[in-house]
C-alpha positions in Angstrom: -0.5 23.3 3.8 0.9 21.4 6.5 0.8 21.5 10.1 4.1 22.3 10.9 3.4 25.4 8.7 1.1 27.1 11.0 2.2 28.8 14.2 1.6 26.6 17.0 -0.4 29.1 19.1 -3.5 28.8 17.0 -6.2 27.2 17.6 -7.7 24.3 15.7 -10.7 26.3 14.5 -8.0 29.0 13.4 -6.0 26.8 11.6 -8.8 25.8 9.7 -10.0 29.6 8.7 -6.9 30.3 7.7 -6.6 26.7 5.7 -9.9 28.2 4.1 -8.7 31.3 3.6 -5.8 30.0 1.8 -7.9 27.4 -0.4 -10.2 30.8 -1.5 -7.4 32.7 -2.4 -5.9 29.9 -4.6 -9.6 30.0 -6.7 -9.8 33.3 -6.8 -6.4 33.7 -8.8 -8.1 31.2 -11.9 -9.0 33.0 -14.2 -13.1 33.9 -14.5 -13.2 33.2 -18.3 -11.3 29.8 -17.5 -13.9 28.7 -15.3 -16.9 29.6 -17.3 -15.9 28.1 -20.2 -16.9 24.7 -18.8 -20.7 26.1 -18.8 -20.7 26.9 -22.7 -20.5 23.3 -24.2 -23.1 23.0 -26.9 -25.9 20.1 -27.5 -27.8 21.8 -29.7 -27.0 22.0 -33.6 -28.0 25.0 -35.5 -30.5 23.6 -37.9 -32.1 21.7 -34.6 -33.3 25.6 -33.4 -33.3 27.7 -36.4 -34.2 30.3 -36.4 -32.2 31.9 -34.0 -33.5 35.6 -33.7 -31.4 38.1 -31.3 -32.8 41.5 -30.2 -31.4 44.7 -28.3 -33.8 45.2 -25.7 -32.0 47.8 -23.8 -28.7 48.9 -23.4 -28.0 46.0 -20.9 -30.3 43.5 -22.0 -30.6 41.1 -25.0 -33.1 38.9 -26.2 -32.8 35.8 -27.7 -35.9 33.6 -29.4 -35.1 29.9 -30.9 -37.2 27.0 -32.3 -37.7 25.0 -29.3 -36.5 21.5 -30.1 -39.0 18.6 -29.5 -37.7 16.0 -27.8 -38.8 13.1 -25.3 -36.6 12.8 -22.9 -34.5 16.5 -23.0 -35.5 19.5 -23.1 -34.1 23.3 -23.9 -33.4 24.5 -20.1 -31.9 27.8 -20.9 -28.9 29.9 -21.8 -25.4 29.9 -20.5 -22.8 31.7 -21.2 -19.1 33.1 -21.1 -17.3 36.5 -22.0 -13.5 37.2 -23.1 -12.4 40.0 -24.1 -14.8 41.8 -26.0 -16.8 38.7 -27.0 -19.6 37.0 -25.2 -20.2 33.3 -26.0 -23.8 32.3 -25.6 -25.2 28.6 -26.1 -28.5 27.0 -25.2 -28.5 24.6 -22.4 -29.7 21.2 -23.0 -31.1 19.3 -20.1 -32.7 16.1 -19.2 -36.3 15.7 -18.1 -35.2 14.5 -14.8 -31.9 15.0 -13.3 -29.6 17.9 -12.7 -29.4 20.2 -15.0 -26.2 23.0 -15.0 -27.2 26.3 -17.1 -26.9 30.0 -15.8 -30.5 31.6 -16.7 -32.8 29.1 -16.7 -35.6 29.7 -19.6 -39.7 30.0 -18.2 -41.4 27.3 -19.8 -45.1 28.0 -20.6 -47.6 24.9 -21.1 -49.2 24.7 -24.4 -49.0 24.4 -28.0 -45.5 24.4 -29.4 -43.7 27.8 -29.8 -40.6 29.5 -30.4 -38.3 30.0 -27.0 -37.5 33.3 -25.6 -34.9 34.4 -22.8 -33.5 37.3 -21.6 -30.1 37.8 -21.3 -27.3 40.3 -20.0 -25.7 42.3 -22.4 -22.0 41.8 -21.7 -20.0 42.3 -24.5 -19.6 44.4 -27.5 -19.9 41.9 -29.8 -22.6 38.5 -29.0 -21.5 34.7 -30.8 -23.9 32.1 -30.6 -22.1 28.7 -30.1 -23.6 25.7 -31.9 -22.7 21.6 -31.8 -22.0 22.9 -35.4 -20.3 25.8 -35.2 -20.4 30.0 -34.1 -22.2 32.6 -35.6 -22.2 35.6 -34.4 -25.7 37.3 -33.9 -25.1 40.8 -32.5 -22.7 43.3 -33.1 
């Protein structure tokens, strides 16, 4: 938007709410589904958290237990995920020890001896595909 575009009697701060106002209304007609897809990219191969165990916990809630991978300098951060339609996409969230680290529900990690991973997780969708490195499979229906 360009200067000239505004009215001339507003003020500079105005200008700039309605510059803002402009720039929100532009995101807010991307589609949702378009934007969350960049949060389900999978690290994690199937084999490298099998077995992958999904369980109705209420009518709203899901929950999901994996091998947690051993690694040295990553770790399994939590879940992310993304729904179309009647499908929700879930995949587990690889992250770096230290660094940022981008996933929607971030997993409690308990100290001790080695065990599988458990999160909870909305219950969005009709019907629940678990994206892999390797592939989907879909785990609740």
């Amino acid at each position: 938007m360009n200067r000239q575009d505004l009215p001339l009697n507003l003020s500079s701060s105005a200008r700039r709410v309605v510059r803002c106002a402009v720039a929100w209304a532009a995101l807010a007609a991307v589609p949702l589904s378009g934007c969350a897809g960049d949060h389900v990219k999978p690290s994690y191969s199937k084999s490298s958290v099998e077995p992958v165990v999904v369980t109705k916990v209420s009518d709203s809630t899901l929950q999901v237990q994996f091998k947690n991978p051993l690694e040295s300098m990553y770790y399994a951060a939590g879940i992310s995920y993304v729904v179309e339609a009647d499908i929700m996409r879930i995949v587990i969230d690889r992250c770096p020890i230290s660094g940022n680290c981008a996933t929607m529900l971030r997993r409690h990690i308990v100290p001790g001896p080695p065990k599988p991973a458990v999160q909870d997780i909305p219950l969005l969708a009709p019907r629940v595909v678990m994206v892999f490195a390797d592939g989907e499979e879909q785990v609740f229906l």
